[in-house]
C-alpha positions in Angstrom: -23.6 -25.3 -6.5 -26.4 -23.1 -8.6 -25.8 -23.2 -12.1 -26.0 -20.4 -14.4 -28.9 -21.1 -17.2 -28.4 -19.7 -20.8 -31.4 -20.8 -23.5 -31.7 -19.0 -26.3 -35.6 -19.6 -26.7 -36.6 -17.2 -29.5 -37.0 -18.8 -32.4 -38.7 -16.4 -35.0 -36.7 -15.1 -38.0 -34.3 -12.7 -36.7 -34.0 -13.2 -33.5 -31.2 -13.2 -30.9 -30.5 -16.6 -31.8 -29.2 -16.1 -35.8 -25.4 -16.4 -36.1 -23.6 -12.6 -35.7 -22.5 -11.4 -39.3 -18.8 -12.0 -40.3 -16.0 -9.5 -39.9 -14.6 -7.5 -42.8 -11.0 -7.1 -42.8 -11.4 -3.3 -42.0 -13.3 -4.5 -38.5 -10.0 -6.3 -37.2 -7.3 -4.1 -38.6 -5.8 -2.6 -35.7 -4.7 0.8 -37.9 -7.7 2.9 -36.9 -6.1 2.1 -33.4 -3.0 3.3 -34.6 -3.8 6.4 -36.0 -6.4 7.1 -33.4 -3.1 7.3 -31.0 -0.7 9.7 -33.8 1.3 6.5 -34.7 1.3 5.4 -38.1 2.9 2.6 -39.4 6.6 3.2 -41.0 7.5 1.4 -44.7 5.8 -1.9 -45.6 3.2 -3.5 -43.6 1.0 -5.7 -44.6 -2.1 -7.8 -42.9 -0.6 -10.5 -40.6 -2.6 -13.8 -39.5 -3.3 -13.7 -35.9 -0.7 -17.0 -34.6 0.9 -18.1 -31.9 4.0 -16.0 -33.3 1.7 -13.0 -34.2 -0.8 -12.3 -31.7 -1.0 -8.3 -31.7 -1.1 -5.8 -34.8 -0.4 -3.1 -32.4 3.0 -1.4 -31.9 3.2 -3.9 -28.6 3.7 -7.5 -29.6 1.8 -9.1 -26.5 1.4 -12.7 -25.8 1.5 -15.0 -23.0 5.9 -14.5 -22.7 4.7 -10.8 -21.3 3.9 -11.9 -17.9 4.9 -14.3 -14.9 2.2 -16.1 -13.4 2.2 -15.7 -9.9 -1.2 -17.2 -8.3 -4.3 -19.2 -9.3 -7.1 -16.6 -8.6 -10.2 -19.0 -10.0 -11.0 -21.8 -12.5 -14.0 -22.0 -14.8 -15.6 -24.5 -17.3 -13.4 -23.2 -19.9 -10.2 -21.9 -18.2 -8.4 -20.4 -15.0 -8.1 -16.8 -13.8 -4.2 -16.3 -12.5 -2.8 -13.4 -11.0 0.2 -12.6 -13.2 3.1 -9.7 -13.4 3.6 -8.0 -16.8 7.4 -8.6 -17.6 7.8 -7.4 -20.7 7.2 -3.7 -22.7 4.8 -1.1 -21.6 3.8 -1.4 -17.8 6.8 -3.2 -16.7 5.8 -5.2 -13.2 1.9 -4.2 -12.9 0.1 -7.1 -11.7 -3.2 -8.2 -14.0 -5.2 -10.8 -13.7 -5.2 -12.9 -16.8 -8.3 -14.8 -17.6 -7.7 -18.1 -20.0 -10.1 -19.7 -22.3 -9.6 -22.4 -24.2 -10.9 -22.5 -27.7 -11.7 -26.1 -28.1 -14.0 -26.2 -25.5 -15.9 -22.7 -26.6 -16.3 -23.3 -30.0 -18.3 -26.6 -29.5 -20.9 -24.4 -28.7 -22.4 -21.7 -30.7 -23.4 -19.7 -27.7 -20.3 -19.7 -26.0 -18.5 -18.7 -28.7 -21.3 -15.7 -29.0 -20.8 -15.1 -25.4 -16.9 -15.4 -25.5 -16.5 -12.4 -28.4 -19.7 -9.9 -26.8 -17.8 -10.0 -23.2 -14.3 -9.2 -25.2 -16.2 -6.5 -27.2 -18.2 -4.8 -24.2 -14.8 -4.9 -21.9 -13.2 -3.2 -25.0 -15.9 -0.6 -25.6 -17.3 0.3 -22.2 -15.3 2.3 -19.5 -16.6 3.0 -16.3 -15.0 4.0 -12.8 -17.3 0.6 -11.1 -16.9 -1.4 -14.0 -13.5 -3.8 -14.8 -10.8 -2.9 -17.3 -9.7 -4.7 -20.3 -5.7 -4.0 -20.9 -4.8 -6.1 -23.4 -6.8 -9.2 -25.8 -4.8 -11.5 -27.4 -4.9 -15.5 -28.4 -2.8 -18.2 -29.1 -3.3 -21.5 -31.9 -5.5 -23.0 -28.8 -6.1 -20.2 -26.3 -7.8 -16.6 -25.6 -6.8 -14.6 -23.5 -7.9 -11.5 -21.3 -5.8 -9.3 -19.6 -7.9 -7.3 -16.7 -7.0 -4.8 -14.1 -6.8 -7.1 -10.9 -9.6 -6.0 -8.4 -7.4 -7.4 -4.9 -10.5 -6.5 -2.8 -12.0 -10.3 -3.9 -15.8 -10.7 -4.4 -18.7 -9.0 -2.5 -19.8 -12.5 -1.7 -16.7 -13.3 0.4 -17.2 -10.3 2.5 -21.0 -10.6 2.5 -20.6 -14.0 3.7 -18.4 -12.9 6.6 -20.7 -10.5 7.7 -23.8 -12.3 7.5 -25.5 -9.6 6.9 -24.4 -5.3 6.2 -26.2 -2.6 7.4 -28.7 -0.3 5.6 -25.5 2.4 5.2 -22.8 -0.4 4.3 -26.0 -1.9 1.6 -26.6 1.7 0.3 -23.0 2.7 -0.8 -22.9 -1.1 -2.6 -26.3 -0.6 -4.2 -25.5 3.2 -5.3 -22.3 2.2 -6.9 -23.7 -0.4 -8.7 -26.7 1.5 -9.8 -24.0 3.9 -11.7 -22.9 0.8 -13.4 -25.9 -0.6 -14.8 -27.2 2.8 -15.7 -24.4 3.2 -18.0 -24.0 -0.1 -19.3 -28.0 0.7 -19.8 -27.3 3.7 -21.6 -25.1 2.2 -24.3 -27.7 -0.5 -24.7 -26.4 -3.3 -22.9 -27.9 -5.6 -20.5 -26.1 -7.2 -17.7 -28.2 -10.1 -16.9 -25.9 -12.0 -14.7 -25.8 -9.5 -11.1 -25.2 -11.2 -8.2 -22.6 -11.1 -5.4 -20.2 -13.2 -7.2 -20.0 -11.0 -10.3 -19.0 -8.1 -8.2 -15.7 -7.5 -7.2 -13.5 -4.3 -5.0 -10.7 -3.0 -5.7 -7.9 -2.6 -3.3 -10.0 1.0 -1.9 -12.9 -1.0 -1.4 -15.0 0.6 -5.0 -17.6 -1.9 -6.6 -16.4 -3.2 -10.4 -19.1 -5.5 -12.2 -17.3 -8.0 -14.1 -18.0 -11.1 -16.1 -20.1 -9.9 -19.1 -20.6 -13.3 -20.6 -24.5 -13.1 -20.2 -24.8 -9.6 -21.4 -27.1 -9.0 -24.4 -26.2 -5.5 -26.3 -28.1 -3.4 -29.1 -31.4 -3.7 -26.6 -32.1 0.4 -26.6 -35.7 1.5 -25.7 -38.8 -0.3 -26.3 -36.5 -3.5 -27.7 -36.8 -7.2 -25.7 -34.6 -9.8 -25.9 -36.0 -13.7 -24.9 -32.9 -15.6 -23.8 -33.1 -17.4 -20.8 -30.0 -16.7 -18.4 -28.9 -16.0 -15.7 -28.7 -16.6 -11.7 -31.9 -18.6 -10.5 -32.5 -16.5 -7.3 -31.6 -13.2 -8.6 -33.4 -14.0 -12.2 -36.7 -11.7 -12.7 -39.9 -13.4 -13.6 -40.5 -12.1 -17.2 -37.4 -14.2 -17.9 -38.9 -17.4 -16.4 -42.5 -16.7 -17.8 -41.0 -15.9 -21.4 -42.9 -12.7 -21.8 -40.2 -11.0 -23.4 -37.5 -9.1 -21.1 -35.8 -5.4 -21.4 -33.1 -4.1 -19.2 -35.3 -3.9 -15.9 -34.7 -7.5 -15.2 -31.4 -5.7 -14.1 -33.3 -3.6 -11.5 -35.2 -7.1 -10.4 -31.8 -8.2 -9.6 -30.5 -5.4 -7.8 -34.2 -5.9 -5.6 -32.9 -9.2 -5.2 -29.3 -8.8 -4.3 -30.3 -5.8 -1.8 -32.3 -8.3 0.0 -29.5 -10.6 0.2 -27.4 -7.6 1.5 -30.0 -6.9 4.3 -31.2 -10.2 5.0 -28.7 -12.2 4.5 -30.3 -14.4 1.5 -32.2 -13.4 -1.5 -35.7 -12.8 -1.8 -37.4 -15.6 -2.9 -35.3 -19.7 -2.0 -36.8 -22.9 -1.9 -35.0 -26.3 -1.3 -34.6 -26.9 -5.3 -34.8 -25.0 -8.5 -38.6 -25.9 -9.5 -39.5 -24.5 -6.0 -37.6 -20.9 -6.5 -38.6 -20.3 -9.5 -42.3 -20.9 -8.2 -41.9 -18.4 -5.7 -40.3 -15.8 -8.2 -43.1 -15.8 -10.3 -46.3 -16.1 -7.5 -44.9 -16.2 -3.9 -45.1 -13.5 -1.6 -42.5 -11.3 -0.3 -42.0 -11.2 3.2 -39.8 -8.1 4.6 -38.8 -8.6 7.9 -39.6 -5.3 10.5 -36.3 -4.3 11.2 -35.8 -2.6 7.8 -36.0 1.3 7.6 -39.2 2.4 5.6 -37.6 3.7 3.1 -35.5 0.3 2.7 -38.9 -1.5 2.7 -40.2 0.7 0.0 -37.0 0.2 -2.5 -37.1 -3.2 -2.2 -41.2 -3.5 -2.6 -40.4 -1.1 -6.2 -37.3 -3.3 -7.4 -39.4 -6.6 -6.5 -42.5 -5.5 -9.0 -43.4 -8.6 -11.1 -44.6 -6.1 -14.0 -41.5 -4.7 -15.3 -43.2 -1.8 -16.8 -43.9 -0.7 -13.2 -40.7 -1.6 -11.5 -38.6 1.1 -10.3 -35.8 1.8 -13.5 -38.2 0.5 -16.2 -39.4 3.3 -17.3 -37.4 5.9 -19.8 -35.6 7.6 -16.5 -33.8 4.1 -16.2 -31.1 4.6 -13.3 -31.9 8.2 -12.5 -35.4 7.1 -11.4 -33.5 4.6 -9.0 -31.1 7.5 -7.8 -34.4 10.1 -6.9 -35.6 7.1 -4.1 -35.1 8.6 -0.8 -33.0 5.5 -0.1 -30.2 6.8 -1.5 -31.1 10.7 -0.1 -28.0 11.2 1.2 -25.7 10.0 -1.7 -24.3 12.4 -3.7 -23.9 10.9 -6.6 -20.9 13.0 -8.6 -18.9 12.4 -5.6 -19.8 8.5 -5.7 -19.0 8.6 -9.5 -15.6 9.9 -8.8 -14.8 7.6 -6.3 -14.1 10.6 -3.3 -16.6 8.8 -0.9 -14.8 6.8 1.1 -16.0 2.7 1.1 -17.4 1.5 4.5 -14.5 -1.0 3.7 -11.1 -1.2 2.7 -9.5 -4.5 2.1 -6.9 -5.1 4.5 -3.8 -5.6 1.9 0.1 -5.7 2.6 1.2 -5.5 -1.6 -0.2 -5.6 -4.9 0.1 -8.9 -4.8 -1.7 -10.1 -1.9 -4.6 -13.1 -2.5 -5.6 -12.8 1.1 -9.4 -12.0 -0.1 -9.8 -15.0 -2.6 -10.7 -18.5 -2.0 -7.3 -20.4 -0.8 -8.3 -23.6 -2.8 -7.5 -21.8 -5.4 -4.3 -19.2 -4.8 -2.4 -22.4 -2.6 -2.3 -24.1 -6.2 0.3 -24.0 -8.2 0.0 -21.5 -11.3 0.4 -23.4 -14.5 -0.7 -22.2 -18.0 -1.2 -25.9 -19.5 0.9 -26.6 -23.1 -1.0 -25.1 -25.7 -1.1 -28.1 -28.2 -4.6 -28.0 -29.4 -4.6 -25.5 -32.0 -7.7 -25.6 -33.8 -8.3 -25.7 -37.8 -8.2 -22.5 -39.8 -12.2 -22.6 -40.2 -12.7 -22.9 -36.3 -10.5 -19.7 -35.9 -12.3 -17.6 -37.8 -14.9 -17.2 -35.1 -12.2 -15.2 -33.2 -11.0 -12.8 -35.8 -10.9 -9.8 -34.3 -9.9 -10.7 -30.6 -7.1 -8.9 -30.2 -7.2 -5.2 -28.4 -4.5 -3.0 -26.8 -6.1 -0.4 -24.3 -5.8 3.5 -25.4 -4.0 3.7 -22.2 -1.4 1.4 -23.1 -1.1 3.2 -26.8 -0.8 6.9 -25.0 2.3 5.2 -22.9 3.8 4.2 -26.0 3.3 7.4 -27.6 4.6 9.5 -24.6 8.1 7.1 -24.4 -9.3 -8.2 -12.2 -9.3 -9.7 -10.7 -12.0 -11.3 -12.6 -14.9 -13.5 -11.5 -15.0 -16.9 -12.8 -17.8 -18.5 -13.8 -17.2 -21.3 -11.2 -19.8 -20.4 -8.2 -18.5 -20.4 -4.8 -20.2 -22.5 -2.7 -21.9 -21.5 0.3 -20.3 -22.5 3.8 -23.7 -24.5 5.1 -24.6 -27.3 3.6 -28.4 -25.4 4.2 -27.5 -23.1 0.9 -30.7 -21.9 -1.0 -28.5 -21.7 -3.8 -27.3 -25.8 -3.9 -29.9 -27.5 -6.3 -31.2 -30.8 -4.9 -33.0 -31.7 -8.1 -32.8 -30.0 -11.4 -35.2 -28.5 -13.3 -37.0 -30.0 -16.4 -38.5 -28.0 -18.8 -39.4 -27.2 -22.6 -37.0 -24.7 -24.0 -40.1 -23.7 -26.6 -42.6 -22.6 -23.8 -42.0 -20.1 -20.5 -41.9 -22.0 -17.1 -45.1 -22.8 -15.9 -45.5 -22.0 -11.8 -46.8 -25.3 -10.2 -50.5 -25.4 -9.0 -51.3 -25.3 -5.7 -52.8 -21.9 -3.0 -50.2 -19.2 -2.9 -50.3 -15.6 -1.7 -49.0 -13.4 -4.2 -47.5 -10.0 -4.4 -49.6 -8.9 -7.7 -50.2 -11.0 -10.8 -47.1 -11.0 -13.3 -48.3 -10.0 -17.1 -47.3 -11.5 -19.9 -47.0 -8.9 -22.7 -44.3 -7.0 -21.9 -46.5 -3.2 -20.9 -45.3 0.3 -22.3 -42.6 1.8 -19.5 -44.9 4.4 -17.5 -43.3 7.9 -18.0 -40.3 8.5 -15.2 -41.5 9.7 -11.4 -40.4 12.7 -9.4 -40.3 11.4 -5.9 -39.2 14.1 -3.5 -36.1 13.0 -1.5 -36.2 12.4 1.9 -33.5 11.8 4.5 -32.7 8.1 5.5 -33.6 7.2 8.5 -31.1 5.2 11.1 -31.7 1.1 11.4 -34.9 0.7 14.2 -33.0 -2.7 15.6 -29.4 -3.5 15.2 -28.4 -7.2 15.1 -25.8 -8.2 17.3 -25.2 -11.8 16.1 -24.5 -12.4 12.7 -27.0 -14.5 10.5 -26.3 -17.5 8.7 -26.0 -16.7 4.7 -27.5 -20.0 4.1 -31.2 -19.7 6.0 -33.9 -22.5 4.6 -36.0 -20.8 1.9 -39.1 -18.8 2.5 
């Protein structure tokens, strides 16, 4: 099972890694909320300590009474992701997926806790067609809690894994949805840092929604890098593993990455343990095999640029320089955006509540939200002032009258997975990771410095052309590394 590495490793006065700044009372008063929806508040109010009693300010007391757990959807180091039916107030019987985190074991550590409240406030603040919804926030004396529109489709991986590999049409409508999606998040300054096949879930149409935003980094606009190291080891660009300083292409490294996956049927760069892939990230060669299309060959060759200042989408034009590649010439993207293209596939589903495409260790448990008997001293709360939320769309309802990804990695079927660590990897969180010696044949030479972004290209679109070879037996997702 791969593990997903977060180390903060900038250490310099005002970095990423200084504590957020506290909350005034005005930043967790839901009022603005209130008014922003034409309700205001009738008689006396007054500010109300968020409790186990008192969990939403809003005119919609939520809290875990609201819904009936029906299925376990996923567990994680610090909860479980059920399938649940709202019972209770506004939405009467739509099913969520309700994401549970328990406090104890997320305030031990400074990062989590950083992690835990930026994924809350990105799902609160960014809406996006390909990107998961937040409905409701709330917590308890020992427990957070995220309500999430459930995405029945399961995760990419599953199907990906099924298929063993997709074809260049099936890869493109993937790639071009998810290209919307990081282009936005991009344009309100976020980073995603975390893509992979996992993290990417379909709704019951068969549409792309990126979720789990625990990795993200915001406020990184133009010109700004951030130096944390996190992330996927396979789909992880090598500015990260070098410590040169990273922006938001590392995003577009990863998309290189997981398009290779798609079309190949692993990523781009495996070895037998961690030390291994991460020499081949930063100095091995990339080997395309000849069935691709050129223009496939060409995408992945830009996304796979070890200097981030010339990889396709690092320059100012961001995602719009990734939409002009005559790889996506036939997409047409407003259509796309507005969901009227029609996926190459549609989960097979007979109710909302159907589990059918997530893991059955999981949804053959029995749902149980544990006791929450570990409330947690007044001090420790504070870091979660401010969690609660109530979606706009829940506020209009009242004025008119997921699922989610856990952090848990699925394993691969084989026991061959490039992605199962045989050894871990030992390193100095004060210096980048240093590629072992030893003849290789590199793509180019990775900089350090982190290089101006080149101004934005204006490649002329050209049709795609059809697969040269099609494969008639699938391939193995779990091939021996390159």
């Amino acid at each position: 099972m791969a593990a997903v590495f977060d180390l903060d490793l900038e250490t310099e006065e005002g970095s990423e890694g200084e504590g957020e700044p506290e909350l005034s009372p005005a930043d967790v008063c839901p009022l603005a909320e209130l008014r922003s929806a034409g309700l205001e508040p009738v008689g006396h109010y007054e500010e109300v300590e968020l409790t186990e009693t008192s969990v939403n300010l809003g005119p919609e007391r939520i809290g875990p009474h609201c819904f009936e757990l029906l299925r376990v959807l996923g567990k994680g180091g610090y909860g479980k992701v059920f399938q649940v039916r709202k019972v209770q107030g506004t939405n009467l019987g739509k099913i969520y997926a309700m994401k549970v985190l328990r406090k104890a074991k997320i305030v031990c550590n400074a990062k989590d806790t950083a992690h835990t409240r930026a994924e809350r406030n990105i799902l609160e603040s960014v809406k996006h067609p390909f990107i998961v919804e937040l409905a409701y926030a709330f917590q308890t004396g020992g427990k957070l809690y995220l309500i999430l529109e459930c995405l029945s489709g399961g995760e990419l991986f599953t199907h990906l894994e099924r298929e063993g590999i997709f074809l260049e049409d099936t890869a493109c409508f993937y790639l071009a949805e998810i290209t919307l999606a990081l282009g936005h998040l991009h344009s309100q300054g976020i980073i995603y840092r975390d893509l992979k096949p996992e993290n990417i879930m379909l709704n019951s149409q068969g549409h792309i929604k990126l979720t789990d935003f625990g990795l993200c980094k915001e406020s990184i606009h133009e010109g700004a890098v951030t130096h944390t190291f996190c992330g996927t080891i396979e789909y992880m660009a090598p500015e990260i593993l070098v410590r040169s300083g990273h922006n938001r292409a590392v995003d577009w490294w990863s998309l290189g990455a997981l398009m290779y996956d798609m079309l190949t049927g692993s990523p781009p760069f495996t070895a037998e343990n961690r030390k291994k892939t991460m020499d081949k990230i930063v100095k091995g060669k990339l080997v395309l095999p000849p069935y691709l299309t050129p223009d496939a060959r060409d995408l992945v060759k830009k996304f796979l640029k070890r200097n981030p200042s010339q990889r396709i989408g690092g320059g100012p034009g961001d995602g719009a320089d990734v939409q002009r590649h005559p790889f996506f010439r036939h997409i047409n993207w407003d259509d796309l955006l507005a969901r009227r293209v029609d996926p190459p596939f549609r989960p097979c589903l007979q109710s909302e509540e159907d589990v059918s495409q997530f893991d059955t260790r999981f949804t053959r448990q029995t749902p149980v939200d544990s006791p929450d008997d570990s409330a947690l001293s007044e001090s420790a709360n504070q870091a979660f002032l401010g969690f609660t939320y109530v979606a706009p769309s829940v506020l209009d309802s009242i004025k008119e009258g997921f699922s989610f990804q856990p952090k848990l990695r699925s394993p691969r079927r084989l026991n061959s997975s490039p992605r199962t660590p045989i050894s871990p990897l030992k390193f100095s969180p004060f210096e980048g990771f240093r590629p072992s010696p030893g003849p290789s044949e590199p793509m180019e030479p990775i900089l350090p410095p982190l290089l101006p972004p080149p101004p934005p290209s204006s490649t002329a679109p050209l049709p795609i052309r059809p697969p040269s070879g099609t494969k008639k037996s699938k391939r193995g997702r779990g091939r021996p590394g390159r």
